[in-house]
N, C-alpha and C positions, 0 to 999 in steps of 0.2 A: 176502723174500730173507734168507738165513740169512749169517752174517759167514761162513761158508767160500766163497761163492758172490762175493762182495763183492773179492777178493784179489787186488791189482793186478802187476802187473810180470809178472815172469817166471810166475808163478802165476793171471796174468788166463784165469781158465775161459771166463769168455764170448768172450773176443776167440779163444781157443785155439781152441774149439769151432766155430767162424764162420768161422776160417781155414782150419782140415781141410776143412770141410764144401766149402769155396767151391775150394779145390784139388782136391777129389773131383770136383766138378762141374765144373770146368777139362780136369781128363785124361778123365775119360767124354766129352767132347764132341769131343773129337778135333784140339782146338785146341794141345794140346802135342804132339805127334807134327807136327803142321803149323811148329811154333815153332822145335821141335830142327831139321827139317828147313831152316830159315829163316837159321838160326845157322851150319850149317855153311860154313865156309871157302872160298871163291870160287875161292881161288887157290891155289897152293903157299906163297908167299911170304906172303898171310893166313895158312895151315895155322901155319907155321914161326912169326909170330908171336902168334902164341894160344899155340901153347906155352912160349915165351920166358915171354909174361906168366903161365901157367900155373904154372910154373917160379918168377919170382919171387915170384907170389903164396904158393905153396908154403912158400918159402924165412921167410917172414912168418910159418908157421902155427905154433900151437902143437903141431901133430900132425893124424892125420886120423880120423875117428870109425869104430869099428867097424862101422855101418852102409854107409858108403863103401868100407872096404879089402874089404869083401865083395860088394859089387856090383863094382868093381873085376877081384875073384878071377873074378868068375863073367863079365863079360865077357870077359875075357883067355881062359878055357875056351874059352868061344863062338866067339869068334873076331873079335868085334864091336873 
């Protein structure tokens, strides 16, 4: 194993690679579309606070990543 392979923390290759791999194999199985579906809001008054918490979470962040504000963009299209 070469020391670039070795490189822990934010740089851990193997754990990185084992993690994609294992969310790859999570959404092909059809168990996250089962999950979102699972999470959604029972009620109105659930709906209203998810987005409260939504909202204060927000209020905490340093910002949102450009991979976000573009799915975002592209659901708002949609209509989703």
């Amino acid at each position: 194993m070469t020391k670039k392979d070795e490189v822990q923390g934010e740089g851990d290759y193997k754990s990185a690679k084992k993690f994609n791999q294992q969310e790859r194999e999570f959404v092909k199985s059809g168990a996250a579309e089962k999950a979102a579906h699972q999470a959604e809001p029972k009620s109105d008054q659930e709906a209203q606070d998810m987005l409260r918490a939504e909202k204060i979470g927000r209020s905490h962040s340093k910002g949102e990543d450009s991979d976000m504000k573009q799915r975002r963009s592209t659901e708002t299209e949609d209509g989703k």
